[in-house]
KOLPA-416417 format. One record per atom (N, C-alpha, C): x, y, z. Coordinates in steps of 0.02 Angstrom, whole numbers, padded with zeros to 5 digits, always signed. Atoms other than C-alpha are relative to their C-alpha. Layout:
<rs>
XYZ...
</rs>
This chain:
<rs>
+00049-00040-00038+01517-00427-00757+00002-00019+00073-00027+00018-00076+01547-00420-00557-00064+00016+00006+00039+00000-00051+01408-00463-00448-00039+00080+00035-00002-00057-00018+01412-00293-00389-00040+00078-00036+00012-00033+00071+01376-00202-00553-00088-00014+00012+00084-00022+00000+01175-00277-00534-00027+00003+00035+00030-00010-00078+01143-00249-00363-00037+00080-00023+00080-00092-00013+01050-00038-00416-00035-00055-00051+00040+00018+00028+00966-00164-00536-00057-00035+00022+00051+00072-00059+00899-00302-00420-00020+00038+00040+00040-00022-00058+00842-00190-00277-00056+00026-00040+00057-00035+00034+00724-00074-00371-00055-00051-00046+00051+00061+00016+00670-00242-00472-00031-00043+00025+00024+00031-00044+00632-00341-00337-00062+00027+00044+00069-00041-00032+00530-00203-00252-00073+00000-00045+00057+00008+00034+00427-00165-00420-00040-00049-00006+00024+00066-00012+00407-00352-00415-00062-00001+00047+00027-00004-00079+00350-00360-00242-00087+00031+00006+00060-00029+00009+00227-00223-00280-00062-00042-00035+00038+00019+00048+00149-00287-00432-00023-00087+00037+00026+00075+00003+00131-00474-00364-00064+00020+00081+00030-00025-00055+00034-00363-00197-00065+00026-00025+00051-00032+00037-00068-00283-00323-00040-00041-00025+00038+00053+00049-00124-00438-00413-00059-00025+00026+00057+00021-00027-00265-00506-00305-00067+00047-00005+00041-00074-00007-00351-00300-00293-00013-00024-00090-00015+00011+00056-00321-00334-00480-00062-00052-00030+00059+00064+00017-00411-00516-00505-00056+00042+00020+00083-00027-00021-00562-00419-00395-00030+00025-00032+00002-00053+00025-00583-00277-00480+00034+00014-00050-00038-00005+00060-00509-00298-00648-00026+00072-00055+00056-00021+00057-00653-00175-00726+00024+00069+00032-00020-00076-00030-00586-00016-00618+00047+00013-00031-00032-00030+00027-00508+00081-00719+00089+00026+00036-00062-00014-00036-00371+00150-00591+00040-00066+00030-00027+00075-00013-00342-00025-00527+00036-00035-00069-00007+00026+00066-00310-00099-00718+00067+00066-00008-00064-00056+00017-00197+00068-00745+00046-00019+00037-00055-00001-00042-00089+00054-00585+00035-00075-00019-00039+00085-00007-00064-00143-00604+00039+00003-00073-00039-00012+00077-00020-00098-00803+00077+00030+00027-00067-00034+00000+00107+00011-00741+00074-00003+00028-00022+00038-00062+00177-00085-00610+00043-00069-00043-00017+00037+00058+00195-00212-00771+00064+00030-00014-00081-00054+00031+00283-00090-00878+00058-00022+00039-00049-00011-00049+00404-00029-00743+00051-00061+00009-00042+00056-00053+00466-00207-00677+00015-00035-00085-00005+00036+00052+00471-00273-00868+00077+00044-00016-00051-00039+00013+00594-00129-00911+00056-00013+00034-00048-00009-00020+00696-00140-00801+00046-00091+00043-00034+00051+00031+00705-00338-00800+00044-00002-00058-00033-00008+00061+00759-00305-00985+00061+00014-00007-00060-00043+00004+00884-00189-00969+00060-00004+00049-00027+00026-00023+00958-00285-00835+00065-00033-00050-00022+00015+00059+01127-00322-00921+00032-00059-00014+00033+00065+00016+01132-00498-00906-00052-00038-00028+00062+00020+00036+00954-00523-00968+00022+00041-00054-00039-00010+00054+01029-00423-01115+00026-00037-00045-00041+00075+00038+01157-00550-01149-00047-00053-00015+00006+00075+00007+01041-00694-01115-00049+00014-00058+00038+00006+00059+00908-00616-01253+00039-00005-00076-00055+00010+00100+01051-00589-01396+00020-00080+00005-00024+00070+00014+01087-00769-01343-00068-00043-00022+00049+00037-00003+00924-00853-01333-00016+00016-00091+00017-00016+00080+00851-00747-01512+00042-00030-00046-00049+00016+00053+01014-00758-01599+00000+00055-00029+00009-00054+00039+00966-00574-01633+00057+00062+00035-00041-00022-00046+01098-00462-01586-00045+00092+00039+00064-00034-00023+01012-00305-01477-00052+00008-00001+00063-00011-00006+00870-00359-01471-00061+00009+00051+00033-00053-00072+00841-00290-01313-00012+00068-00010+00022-00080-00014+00830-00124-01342-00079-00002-00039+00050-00036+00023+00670-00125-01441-00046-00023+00055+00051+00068-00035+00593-00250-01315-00006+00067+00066-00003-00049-00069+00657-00110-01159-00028+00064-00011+00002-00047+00030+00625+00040-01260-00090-00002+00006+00102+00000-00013+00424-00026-01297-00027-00006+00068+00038+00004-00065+00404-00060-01106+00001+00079+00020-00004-00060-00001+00475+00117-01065-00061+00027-00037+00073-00032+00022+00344+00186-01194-00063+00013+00027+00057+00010-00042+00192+00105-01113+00006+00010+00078-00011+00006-00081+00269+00134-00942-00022+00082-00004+00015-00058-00012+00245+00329-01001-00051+00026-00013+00086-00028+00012+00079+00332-01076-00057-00024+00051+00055+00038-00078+00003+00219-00927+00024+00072+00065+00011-00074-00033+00076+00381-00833-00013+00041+00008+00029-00066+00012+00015+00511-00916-00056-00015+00001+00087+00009-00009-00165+00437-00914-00008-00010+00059+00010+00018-00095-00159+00402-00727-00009+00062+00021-00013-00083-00052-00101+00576-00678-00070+00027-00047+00061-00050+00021-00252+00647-00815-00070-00044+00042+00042+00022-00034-00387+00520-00720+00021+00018+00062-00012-00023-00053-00334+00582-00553-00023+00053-00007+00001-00044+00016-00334+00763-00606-00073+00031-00025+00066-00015+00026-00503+00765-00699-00065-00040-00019+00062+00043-00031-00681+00705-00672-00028-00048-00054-00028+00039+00040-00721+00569-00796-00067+00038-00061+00046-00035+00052-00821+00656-00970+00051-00033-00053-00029-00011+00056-00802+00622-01141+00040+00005-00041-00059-00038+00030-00674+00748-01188+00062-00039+00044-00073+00050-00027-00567+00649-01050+00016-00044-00027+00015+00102+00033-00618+00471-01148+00050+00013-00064-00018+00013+00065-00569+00544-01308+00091+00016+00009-00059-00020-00021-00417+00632-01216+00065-00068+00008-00026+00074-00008-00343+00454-01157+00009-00044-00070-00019+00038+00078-00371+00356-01328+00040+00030-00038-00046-00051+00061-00288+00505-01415+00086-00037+00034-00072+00019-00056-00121+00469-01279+00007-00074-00031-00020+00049+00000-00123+00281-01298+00006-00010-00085-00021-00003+00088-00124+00284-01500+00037+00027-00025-00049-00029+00005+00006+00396-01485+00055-00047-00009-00074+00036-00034+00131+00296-01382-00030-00084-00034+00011+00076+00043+00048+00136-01488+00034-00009-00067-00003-00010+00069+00102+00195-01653+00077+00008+00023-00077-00006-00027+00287+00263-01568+00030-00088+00010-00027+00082-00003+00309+00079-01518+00012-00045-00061-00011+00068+00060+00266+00003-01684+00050+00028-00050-00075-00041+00028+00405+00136-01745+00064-00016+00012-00042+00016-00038+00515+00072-01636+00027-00065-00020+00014+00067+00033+00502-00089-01706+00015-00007-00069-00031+00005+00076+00523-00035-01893+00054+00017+00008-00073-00032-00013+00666+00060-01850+00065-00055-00001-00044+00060+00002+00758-00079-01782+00012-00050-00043-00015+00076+00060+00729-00200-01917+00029+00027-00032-00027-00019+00056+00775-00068-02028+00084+00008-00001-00056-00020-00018+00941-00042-01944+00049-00063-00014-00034+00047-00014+01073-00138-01954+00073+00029+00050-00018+00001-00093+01161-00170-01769+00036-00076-00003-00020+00085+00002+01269-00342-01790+00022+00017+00061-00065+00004-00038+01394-00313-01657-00055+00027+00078+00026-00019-00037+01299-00331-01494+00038+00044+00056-00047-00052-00037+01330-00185-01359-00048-00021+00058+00045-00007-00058+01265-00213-01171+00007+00048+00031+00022-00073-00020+01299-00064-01099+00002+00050-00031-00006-00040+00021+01320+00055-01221-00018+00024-00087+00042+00006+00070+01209+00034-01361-00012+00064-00034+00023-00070+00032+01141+00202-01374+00052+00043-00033-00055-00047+00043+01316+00291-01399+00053-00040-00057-00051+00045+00053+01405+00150-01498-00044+00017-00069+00031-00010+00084+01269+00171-01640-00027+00049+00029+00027-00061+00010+01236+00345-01621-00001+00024-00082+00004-00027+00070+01271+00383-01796-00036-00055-00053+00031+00036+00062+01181+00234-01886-00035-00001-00042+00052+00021+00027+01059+00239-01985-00038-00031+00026+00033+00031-00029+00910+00196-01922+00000-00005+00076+00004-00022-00085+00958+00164-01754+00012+00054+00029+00005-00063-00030+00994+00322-01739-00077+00043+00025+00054-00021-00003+00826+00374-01761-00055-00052+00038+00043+00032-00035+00765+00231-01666+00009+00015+00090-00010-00012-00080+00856+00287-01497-00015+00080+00020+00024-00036-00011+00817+00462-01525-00085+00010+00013+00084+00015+00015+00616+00412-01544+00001-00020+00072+00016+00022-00086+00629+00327-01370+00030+00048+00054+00007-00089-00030+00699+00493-01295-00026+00048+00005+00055-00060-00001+00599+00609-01358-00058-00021+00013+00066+00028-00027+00442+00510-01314+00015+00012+00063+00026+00004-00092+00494+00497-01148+00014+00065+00031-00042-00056+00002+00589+00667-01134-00088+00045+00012+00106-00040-00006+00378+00739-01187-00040-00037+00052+00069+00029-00055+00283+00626-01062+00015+00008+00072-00036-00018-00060+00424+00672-00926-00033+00069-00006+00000-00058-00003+00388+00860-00966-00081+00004+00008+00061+00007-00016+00207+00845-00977-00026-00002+00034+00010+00018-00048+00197+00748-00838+00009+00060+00073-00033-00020-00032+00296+00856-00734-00048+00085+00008+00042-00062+00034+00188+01027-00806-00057-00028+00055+00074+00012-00002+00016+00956-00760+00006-00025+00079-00028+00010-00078+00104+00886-00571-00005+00072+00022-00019-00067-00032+00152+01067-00542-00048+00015+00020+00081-00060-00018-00027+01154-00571-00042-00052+00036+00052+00020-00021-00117+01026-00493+00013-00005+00092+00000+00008-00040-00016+01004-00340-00022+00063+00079+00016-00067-00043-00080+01185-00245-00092-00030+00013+00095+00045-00002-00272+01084-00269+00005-00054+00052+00002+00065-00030-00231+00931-00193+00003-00002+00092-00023+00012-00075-00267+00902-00001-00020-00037+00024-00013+00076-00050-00277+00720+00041+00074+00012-00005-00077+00011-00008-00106+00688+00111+00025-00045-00046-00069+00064+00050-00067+00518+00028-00016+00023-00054+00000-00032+00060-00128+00603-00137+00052+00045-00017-00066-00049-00008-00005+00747-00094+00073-00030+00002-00052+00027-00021+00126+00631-00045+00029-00034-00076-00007+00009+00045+00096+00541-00199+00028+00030-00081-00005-00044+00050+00109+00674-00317+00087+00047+00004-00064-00007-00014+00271+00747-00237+00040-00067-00012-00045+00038+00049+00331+00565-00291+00009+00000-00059+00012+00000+00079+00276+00571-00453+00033+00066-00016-00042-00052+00030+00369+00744-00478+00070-00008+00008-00079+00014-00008+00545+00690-00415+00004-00044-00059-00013+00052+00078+00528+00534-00529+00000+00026-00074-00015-00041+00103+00501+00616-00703+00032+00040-00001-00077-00040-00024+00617+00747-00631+00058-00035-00015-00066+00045+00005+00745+00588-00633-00021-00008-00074+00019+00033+00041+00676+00548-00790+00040+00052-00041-00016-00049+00038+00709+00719-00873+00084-00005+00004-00083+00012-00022+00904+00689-00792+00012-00056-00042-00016+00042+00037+00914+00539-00886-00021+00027-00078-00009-00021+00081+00868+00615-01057+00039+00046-00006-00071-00023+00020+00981+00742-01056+00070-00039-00007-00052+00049+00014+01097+00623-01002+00044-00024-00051-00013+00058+00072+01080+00516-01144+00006+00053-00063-00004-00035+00053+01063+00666-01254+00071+00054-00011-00072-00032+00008+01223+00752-01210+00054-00051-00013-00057+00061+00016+01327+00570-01223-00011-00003-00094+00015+00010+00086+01228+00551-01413+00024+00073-00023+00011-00063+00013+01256+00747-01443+00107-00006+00000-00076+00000-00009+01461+00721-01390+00025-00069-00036-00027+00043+00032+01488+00568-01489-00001+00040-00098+00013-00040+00066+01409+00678-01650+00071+00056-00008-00069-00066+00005+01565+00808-01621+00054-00017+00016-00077+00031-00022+01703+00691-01596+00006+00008+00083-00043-00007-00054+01702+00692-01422-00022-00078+00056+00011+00019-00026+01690+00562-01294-00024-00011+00089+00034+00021-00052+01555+00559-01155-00041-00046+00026+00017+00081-00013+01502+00381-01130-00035+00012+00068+00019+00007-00077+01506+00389-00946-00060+00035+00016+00058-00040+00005+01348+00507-00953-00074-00074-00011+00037+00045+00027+01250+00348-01043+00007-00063+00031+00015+00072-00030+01317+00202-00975+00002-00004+00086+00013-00017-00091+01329+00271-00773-00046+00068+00016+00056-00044-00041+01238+00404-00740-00070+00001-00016+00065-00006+00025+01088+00397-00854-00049-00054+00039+00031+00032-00018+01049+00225-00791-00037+00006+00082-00016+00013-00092+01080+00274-00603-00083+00056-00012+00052-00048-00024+00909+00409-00627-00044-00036-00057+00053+00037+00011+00808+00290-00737-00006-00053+00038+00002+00058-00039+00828+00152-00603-00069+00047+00072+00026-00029-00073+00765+00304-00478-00070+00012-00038+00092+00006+00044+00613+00355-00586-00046-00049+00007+00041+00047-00021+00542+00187-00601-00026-00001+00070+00018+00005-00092+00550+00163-00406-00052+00056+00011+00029-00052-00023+00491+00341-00366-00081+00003-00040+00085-00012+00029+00345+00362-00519-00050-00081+00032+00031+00044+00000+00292+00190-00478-00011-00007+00099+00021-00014-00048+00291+00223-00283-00056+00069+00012+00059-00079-00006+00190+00393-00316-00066-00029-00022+00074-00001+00012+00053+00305-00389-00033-00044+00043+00011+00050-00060+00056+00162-00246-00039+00044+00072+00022-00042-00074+00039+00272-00093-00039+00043-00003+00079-00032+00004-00123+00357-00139-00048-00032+00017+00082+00061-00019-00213+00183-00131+00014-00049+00037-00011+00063-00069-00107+00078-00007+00017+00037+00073-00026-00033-00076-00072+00223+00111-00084-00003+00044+00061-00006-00041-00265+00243+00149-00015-00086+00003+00005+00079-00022-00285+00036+00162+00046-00023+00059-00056+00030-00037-00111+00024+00258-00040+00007+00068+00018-00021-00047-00181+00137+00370-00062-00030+00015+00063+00030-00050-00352+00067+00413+00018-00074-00007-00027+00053-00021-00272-00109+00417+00035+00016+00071-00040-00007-00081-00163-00035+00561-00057+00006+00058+00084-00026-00072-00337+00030+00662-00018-00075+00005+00065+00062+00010-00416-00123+00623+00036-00058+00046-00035+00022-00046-00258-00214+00687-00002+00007+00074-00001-00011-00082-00253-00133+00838-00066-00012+00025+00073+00017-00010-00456-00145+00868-00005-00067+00008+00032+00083+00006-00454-00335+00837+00055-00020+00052-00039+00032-00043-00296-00350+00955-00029+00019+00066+00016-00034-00056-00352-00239+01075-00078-00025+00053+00065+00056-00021-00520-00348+01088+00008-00059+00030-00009+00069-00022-00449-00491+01117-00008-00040+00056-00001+00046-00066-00435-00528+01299-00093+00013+00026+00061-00022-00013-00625-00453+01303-00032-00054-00021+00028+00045+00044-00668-00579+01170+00011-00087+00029-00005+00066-00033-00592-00733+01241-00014-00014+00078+00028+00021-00047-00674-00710+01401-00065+00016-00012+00084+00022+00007-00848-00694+01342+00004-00061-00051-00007+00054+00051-00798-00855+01226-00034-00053+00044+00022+00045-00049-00858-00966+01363-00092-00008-00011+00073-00003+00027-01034-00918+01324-00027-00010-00071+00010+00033+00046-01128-01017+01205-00037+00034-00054+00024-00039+00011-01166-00927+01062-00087-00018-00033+00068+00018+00019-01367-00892+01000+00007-00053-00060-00007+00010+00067-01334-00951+00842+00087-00028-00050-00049+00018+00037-01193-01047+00724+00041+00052-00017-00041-00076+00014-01058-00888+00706+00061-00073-00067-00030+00029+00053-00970-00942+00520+00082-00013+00026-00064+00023-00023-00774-01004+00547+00047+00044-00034-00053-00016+00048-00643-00884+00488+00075-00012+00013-00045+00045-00010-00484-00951+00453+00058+00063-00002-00048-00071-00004-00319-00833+00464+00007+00019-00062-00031-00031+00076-00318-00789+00267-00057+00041-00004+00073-00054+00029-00494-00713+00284+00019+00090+00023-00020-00074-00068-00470-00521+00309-00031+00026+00053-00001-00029-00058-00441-00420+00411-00056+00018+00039+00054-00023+00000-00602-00326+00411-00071-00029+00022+00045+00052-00030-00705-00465+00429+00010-00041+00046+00000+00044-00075-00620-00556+00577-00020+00047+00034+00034-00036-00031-00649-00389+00656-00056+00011+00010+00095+00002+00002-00846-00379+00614-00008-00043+00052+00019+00055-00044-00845-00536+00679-00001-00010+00069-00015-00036-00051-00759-00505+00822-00049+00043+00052+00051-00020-00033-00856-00373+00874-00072-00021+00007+00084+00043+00017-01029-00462+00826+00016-00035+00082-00012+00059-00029-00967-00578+00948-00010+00033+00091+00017-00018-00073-00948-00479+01094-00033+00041+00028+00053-00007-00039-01106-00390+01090-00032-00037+00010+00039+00042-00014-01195-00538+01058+00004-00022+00074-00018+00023-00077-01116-00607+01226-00032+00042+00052+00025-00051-00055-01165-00451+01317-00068+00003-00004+00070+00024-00011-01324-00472+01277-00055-00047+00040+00015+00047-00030-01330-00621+01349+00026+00007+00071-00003-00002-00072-01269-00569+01507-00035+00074+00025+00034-00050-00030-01364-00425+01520-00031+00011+00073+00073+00038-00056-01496-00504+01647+00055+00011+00081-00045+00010-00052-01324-00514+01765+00051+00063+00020-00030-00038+00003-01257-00367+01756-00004+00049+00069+00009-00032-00070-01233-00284+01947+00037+00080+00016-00027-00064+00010-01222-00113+01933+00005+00030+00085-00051-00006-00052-01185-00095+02124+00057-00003+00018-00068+00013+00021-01044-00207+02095+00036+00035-00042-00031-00038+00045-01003-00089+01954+00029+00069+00041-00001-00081-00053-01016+00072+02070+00049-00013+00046-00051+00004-00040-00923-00006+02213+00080+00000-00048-00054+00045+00047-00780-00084+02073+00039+00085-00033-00015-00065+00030-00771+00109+01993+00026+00051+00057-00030-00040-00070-00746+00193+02185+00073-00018+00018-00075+00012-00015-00605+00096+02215+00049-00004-00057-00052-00011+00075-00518+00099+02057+00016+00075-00015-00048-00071-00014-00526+00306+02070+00049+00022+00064-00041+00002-00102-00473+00283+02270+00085-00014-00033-00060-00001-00012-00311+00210+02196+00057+00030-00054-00053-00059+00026-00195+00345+02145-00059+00046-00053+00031-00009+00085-00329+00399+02016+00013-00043-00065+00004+00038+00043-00344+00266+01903-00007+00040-00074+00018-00042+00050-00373+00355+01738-00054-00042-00024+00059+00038+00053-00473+00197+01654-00027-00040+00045+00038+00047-00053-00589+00181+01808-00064-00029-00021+00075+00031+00014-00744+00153+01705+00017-00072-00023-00029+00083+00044-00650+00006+01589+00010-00040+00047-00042+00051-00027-00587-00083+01743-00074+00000+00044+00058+00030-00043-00771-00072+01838-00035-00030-00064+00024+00052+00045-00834-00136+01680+00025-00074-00018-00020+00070+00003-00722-00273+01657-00015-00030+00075-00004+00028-00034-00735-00325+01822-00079-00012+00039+00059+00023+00023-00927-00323+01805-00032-00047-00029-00015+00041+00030-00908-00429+01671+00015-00059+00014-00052+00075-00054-00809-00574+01761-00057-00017+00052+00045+00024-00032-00936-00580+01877-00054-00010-00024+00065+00018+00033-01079-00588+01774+00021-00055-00040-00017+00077+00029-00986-00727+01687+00004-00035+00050+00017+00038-00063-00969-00818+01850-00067-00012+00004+00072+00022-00032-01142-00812+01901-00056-00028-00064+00030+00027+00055-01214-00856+01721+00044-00072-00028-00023+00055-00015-01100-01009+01720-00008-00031+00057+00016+00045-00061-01139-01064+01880-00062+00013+00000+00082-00017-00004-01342-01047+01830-00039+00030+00046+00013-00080-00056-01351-00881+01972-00042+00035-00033+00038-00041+00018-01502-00790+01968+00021+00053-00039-00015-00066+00020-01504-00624+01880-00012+00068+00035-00013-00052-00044-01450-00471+01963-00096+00036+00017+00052-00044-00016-01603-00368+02048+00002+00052-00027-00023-00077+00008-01529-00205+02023-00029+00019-00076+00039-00025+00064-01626-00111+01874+00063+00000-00046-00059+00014+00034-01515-00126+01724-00045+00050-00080+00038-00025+00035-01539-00006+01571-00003-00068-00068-00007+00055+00057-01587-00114+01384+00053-00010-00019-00046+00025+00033-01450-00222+01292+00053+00009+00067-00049+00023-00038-01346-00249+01454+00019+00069+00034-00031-00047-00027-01336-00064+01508+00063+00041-00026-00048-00043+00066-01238+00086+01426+00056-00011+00053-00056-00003-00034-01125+00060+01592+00066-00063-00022-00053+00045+00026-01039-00082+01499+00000+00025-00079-00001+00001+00075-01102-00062+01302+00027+00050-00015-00044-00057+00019-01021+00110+01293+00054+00022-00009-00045+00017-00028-00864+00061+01372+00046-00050-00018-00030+00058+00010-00804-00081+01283+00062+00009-00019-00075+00021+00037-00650-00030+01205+00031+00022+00077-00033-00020-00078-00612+00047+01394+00022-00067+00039+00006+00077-00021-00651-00135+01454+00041-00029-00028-00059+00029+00036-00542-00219+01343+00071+00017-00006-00065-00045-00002-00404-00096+01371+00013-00034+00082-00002+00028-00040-00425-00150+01549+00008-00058+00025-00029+00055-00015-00418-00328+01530+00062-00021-00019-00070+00014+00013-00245-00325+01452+00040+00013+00060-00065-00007-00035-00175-00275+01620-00064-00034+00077+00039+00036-00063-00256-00411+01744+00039+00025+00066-00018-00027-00064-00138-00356+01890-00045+00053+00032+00047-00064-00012-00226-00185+01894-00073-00019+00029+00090+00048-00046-00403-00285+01922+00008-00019+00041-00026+00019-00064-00319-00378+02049+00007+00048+00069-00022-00053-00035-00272-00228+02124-00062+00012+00030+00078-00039-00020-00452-00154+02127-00024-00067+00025+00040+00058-00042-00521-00327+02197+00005+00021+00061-00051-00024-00069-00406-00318+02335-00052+00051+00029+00018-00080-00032-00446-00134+02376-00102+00005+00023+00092+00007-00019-00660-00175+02365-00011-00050+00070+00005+00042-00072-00635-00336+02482+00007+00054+00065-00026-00032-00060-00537-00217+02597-00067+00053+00041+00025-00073+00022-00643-00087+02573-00086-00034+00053+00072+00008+00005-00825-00198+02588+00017-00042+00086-00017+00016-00066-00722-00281+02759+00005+00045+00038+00020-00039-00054-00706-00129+02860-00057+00032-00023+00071-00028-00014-00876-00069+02807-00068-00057+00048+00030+00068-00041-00942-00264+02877+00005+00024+00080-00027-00015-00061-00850-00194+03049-00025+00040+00030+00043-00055-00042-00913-00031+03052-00090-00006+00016
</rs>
């Protein structure tokens, strides 16, 4: 077996991997959510199968047992549950949760429960000495028993592909969240590949029955669109519930970066009260709270200093040069800086009337402000231009 040969095996297994060990924590939380418990099941399945059927782990189970294929019933039962954890996903998506859905679901999983433990007599009943790693299905096409044990794991999946694929169609003209949409257009290519792989397998078993030989159908192509299925059904049910998380992780990212230089210059000020310690594993969500907590509290505290002259002059010259576009953010930050100055150096508090909580001319403004302190030259700039500015008005 060349190196080469399990490379479509290892990518697609490594990803499902990947997934499922991403999923596991949402998982521990929330073990009692039904869609959470489904997706992480399926995510199981998927990456079990196609460990299995890996055809080295093949070899190493006829070696380890001492049983000769006794992979296929082991790959065959994950497949099963990989299709009834699909077909109950796509009907809980699809329809609102009653009853007739409850009884709908138990009916499905006692289905594909009872197919498995078929799967299982079958094989014992068979006799299979002569182990086959890639080409199990068409070497004992005619056996006894296994015959009827590899047709049982086709036509199961062959109905939960078609099913699946049925109930995708009519639902997808309803659907208008995007990552739901997006999702669901995965989930139809995949059992699409799925349906390509049972014919597959059913025209290689179907041409061995008539004397003829089509192998290559079963041992290359079938695998090459159950390798894509897994990936695809098991990315369609991902990107419904990590596309809307990805995405407000990215906002939240940018919000908590975008704070930053705002945040570490009101850090200087001592805060009212003990603020809890979060360490870099805490999320995201909550360094941001925090975050922001942090730098109204501050503004609060400089309210008292806040020189809305200095603000007015600081905003004139910042449109004076070229048109500034973010002239309010850069008279606010540079409001700011001075009111930290003069509340570190224990400087009265401004005269100038100031509206409650520090004035909407800063509290309104903050993400403007913070956008502004990432480019200190620009402040510099507007300093400059006010000195200049407040020196020939000294003259005149």
């Amino acid at each position: 077996m060349s190196p080469s040969f399990h490379v479509p095996y290892i990518l697609p297994t490594v990803l499902l991997a990947l997934a499922l060990l991403l999923k596991l924590p949402t998982f521990l939380r929330a073990s009692r959510d039904p869609d959470v418990r489904a997706t992480t099941l399926l995510l199981t399945w998927a990456t079990a199968v196609l460990v299995v059927i890996t055809p080295v782990n093949i070899e190493r189970l006829n070696v380890l047992t001492g049983i000769p294929n006794i992979a296929a019933p082991w790959a065959y039962s994950f497949l099963t549950a990989f299709c009834a954890t699909g077909l109950t996903m796509i009907m809980r998506w699809r329809e609102e949760p009653s009853e007739r859905r409850r009884r709908r679901l138990r009916r499905i999983y006692w289905l594909y429960a009872g197919i498995i433990g078929v799967l299982w007599l079958t094989f014992v009943l068979a006799d299979v000495p002569t182990p086959r790693i890639y080409d199990l299905d068409t070497y004992y096409a005619d056996t006894p028993w296994m015959r009827e044990h590899i047709l049982l794991y086709i036509a199961a999946h062959m109905v939960s592909s078609l099913v699946a694929v049925s109930m995708l169609w009519k639902w997808f003209p309803e659907v208008a969240n995007r990552w739901l949409k997006a999702g669901v257009v995965l989930l139809q290519l995949g059992f699409a590949s799925g349906l390509v792989f049972d014919v597959a397998k059913i025209a290689a078993i179907g041409a061995r029955w008539s004397g003829q030989n089509w192998d290559v159908l079963s041992t290359q192509a079938a695998p090459s669109f159950a390798l894509m299925e897994a990936a695809l059904v098991a990315l369609g049910f991902i990107v419904p519930q990590a596309g809307p998380f990805l995405q407000k992780w990215i906002r939240d990212q940018r919000d908590y970066r975008r704070l930053g230089p705002l945040w570490r210059a009101l850090r200087v000020l001592t805060p009212a009260a003990a603020t809890a310690r979060f360490g870099p594993w805490t999320p995201l969500d909550l360094r941001l709270m925090q975050r922001q907590q942090r730098v109204h509290d501050a503004l609060r505290v400089l309210g008292p200093y806040f020189d809305t002259a200095l603000h007015r002059r600081a905003r004139e010259a910042a449109q004076a040069g070229n048109g500034t576009p973010n002239a309010d953010g850069i008279a606010g930050a540079i409001t700011i800086s001075a009111a930290i100055s003069t509340y570190q150096q224990d400087g009265p508090p401004t005269e100038h009337p100031r509206e409650p909580e520090g004035g909407t001319i800063v509290s309104d403004r903050i993400e403007a402000i913070a956008s502004a302190l990432h480019h200190p030259h620009v402040l510099e700039d507007v300093r400059r231009r006010m000195a200049t500015t407040g020196s020939a008005n000294d003259h005149a």
